[in-house]
C-alpha positions, 0 to 999 in steps of 0.5 A: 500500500502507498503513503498518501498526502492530503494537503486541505485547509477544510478538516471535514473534506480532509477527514473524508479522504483520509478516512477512505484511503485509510479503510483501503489499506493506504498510509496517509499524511496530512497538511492543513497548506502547501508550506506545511505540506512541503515541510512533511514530504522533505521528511517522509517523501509520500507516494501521491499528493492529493492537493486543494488548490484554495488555500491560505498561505500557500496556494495549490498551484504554488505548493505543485510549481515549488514542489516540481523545482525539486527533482527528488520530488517533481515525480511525485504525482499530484491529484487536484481535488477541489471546486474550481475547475470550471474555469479553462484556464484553471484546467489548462494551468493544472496541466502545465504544473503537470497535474492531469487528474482533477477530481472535484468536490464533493466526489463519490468514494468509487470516483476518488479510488479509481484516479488514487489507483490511475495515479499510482500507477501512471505517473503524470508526464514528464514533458508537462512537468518541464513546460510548467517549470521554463513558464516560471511562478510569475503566471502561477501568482497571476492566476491565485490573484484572480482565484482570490478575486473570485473567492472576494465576489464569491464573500461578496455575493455571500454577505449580500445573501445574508443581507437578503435573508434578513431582511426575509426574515424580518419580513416573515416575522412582521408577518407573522406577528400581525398573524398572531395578532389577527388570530388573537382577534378572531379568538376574542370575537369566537369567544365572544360569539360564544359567551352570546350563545351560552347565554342565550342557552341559559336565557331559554332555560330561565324563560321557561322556568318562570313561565312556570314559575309564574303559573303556580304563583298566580294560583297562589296568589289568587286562591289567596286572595279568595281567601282574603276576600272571605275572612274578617279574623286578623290571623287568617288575614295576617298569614294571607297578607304574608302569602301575598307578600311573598308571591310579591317577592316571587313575581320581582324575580320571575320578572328578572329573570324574563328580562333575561331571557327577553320574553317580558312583553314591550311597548316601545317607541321611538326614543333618544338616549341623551333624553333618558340620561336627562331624565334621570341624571339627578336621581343618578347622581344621588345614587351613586353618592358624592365620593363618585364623580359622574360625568356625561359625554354626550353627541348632540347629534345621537341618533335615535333607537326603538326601545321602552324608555323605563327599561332604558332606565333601568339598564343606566340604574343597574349598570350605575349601581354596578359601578357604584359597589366597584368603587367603594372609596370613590372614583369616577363614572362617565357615561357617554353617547355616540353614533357608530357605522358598521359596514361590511369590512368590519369584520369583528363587528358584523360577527356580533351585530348581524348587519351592517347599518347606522348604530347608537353605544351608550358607554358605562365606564368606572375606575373601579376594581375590574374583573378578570376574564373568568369573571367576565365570562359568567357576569351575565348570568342569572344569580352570579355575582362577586358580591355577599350573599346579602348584597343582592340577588345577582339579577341585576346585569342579567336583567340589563343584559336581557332588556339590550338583547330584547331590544334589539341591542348589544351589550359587550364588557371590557375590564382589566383587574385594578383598572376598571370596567366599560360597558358598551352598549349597542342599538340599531338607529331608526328614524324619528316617529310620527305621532298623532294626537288621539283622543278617548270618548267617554267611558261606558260601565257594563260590565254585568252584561260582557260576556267573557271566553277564558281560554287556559290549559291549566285547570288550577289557573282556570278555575282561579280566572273564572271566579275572578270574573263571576264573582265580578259580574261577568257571564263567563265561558270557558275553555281548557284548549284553543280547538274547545274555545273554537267549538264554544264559540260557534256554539255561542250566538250571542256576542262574546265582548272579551277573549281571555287567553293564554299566549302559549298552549299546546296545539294552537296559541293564542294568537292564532286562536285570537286570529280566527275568532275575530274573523266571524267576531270582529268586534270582540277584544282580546285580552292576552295573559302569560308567564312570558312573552314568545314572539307570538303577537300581533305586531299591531293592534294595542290598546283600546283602539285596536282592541288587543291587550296584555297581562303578565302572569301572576296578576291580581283580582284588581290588575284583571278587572281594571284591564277588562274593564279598560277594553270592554268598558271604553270605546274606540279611540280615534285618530285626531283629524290634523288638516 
């Protein structure tokens, strides 16, 4: 086996070589240049030299010119290995030193044996040995300028690339930072798209609850006041009284708790929301207390909104008072109003208002102590609250949050612990009403000759119902289902002055019974009574004047006959002439 010298400044190419000539049973020196390189063939004298041409110090072509100087060693064969080759010029120098095998990098092992073995074998000739030797080292030094220059352009062109790829990758980064920031945004919107949702979930459950709820409390309540009306023993009538009271209690929180889940019946009109903060801005500010500055930021130009105006009260008391136990040592409560436009670029908004259009917010903001997200997540739901248990019944933003929906609005929360919380109100804008003056003819009392059809599907609440009205006066009809109330009626020839009715029923509601009576019955009035509203009215027809009326459940003996005898007992209002 031969001794072979590999001459590289680049370990992990020399490593490579070494590695597989060494496996092949060859003995191999290495060189980091072509000065160290000369320094070890004076000492060993190898059989072959596998050279790199780039080097520092000295160069491949150097290293060959000054080795073939030398007759002990210009015989000593020389192989090329590196990447500059595709220059004529290079191949063409590479001769004349007198080096004819050229193996590029990177080369396969097959590749490097079989011109290690060629070499080995078939010296280089002499005649190139000599031409290169009468040519001098001065075309040599020529040359290794220009492979520097060319190394230069190649650092050149490398640091351009580096250049180039950081400002890629700070563009990337940008990029993806907005990335993150637009996803952070639509998680928001996802997760207050899916607090609405839940809360319309548990809105549906407290519904139907107090519907119910409402049901038993007006039996209880009309039984006792039966009783009431029966009894002179100041007991019987105390323990009465207190039964009363309680459903009382029973009837605020079954009212609560519909205006949470947005079935409470509405009379609305067309309002603005500077009006309603005028209207209660002194009773606001003895409310909250003179440790908590209020102030109003108002647009002049407020666009107007659809709603009831007391329940617009409501929602600015309970959400003050909110702020008020926010701020137990004082602070500050501002309260502003300002047109908004949705259009359909914003995204986020479209997302939670449905359409794009003209918008009233009505903003609540306190400096008090926040709340952290866990808590704003649940802060509308019905009995939740942050405070003792003897500070409230945790109502009172369900019910704004309740009253907003049924409204047609939006209500959003923002707050950070230790500072503060804002409330953010949103309605559609619609334009302002037209009113006409009415006027009420006089009043007639007959109620001993109006017949009443009292339609209710629960039995108890039937029988309480009827001897209500018997007891009043009144010639009663009654019906447990709408398709009864169907077949009573034509049955009845003589007139039927009031229909009493359940809204929701199995089978056919209310208003559709209420519908097809007064095809064949056109003068008879509805009275409409329920534990919550369903979105089951007619859109038109209210009050005296088109006959239609409302009566939430539990109600008493004298809420009931003062609404009959309100339809039955008045006639028709009529519009004023204006020209």
């Amino acid at each position: 086996m031969a001794t072979i010298l590999v001459v590289d400044d680049n370990p992990p190419n020399r490593e490579l070589i070494v590695a597989l000539l060494a496996y092949h049973g060859h003995q191999v020196l290495e060189a980091t240049d072509g000065l160290d390189a000369l320094n070890l063939i004076a000492a060993q004298g190898p059989d072959l030299i596998i050279a790199d041409i780039l080097m520092p110090t000295m160069n491949g072509f150097e290293f060959v010119s000054r080795l073939r100087q030398t007759p002990a060693t210009s015989v000593i064969p020389v192989i090329f290995y590196s990447a500059t080759f595709e220059d004529v010029e290079m191949q063409s120098l590479a001769k004349a030193c007198g080096v004819s095998r050229l193996l590029p990098k990177p080369a396969v092992p097959e590749q490097v044996l079989r011109l290690v073995n060629e070499a080995l074998t078939s010296p280089d000739p002499a005649a190139s040995q000599a031409s290169f030797a009468e040519g001098g080292i001065e075309v040599v030094q020529v040359l290794n300028n220009k492979l520097f220059e060319k190394n230069s352009e190649l650092l050149e062109l490398n640091a351009e690339l580096e250049r180039r790829v950081s400002d890629r990758t700070a563009d990337l980064e940008r990029a993806n930072q907005q990335l993150q920031e637009q996803i952070r945004a639509r998680e928001r919107t996802e997760s207050e798209l899916r607090q609405v949702q839940r809360l319309d979930a548990v809105g549906r459950l407290a519904g139907g609850l107090a519907h119910d709820f409402n049901n038993l409390l007006a039996i209880i309540l009309g039984q006792s006041e039966r009783l009431l009306a029966r009894t002179e023993d100041w007991e019987t009538v105390r323990v009465l009284e207190s039964i009363n009271a309680a459903v009382e209690r029973g009837m605020s929180l079954a009212f609560q708790l519909l205006a949470f889940a947005r079935r409470q019946p509405l009379e609305t009109k067309v309002v603005n929301f500077n009006e309603v903060l005028a209207s209660i801005e002194k009773l606001l500010r003895v409310t909250i207390g003179e440790s908590i500055e209020l102030a109003f930021q108002t647009d002049p130009a407020l666009g107007n909104v659809e709603a009831n105006p007391s329940q617009l009260e409501q929602v600015l008391m309970n959400l003050a008072f909110n702020a008020k136990d926010a701020m137990p040592t004082g602070g500050k409560l501002t309260i502003k109003t300002a047109n908004m436009q949705v259009d359909l670029t914003d995204e986020k908004r479209r997302v939670l208002f449905g359409d794009p259009g003209s918008y009233v917010c009505v903003s609540v903001s306190d400096t008090g102590a926040g709340m952290d997200e866990q808590t704003q997540s649940q802060i509308f739901e019905p009995y939740f609250s942050t405070k003792a248990t003897s500070s409230g019944t945790g109502l009172g933003l369900s019910t704004v949050y309740g009253i907003v929906k049924q409204s047609g609005g939006q209500i959003l929360v923002y707050s950070e612990p230790g500072r503060g919380t804002t409330f953010n109100i949103y309605w559609p804008q619609v334009a302002p009403a037209a009113h006409s003056p009415l006027y009420v003819e006089p009043e007639v009392s007959s109620e001993n000759q109006k017949t009443i059809l009292v339609v209710e599907d629960d039995a108890l609440q039937s029988e309480v119902t009827c001897e209500f009205l018997q007891e009043t006066g009144y010639k009663v009809i009654s019906a447990s289902s709408s398709e009864e109330a169907l077949r009573l009626a034509d049955l009845h020839k003589s007139p039927i002055d009031l229909l009493l009715t359940d809204v929701v029923m199995p089978g056919m509601n209310g208003r559709e019974l209420s519908t097809r009576l007064r095809k064949g019955r056109p003068g008879m009035k509805v009275l409409f009574v329920s534990g919550y509203s369903d979105d089951v009215f007619p859109k038109e027809g209210w009050g005296v004047a088109g006959g239609l009326a409302y009566l939430q459940k539990p109600f008493t003996r004298q809420l009931l006959t003062s609404k009959i005898r309100e339809l039955v007992g008045s006639r028709s209002v009529k519009p004023v002439a204006t020209n």
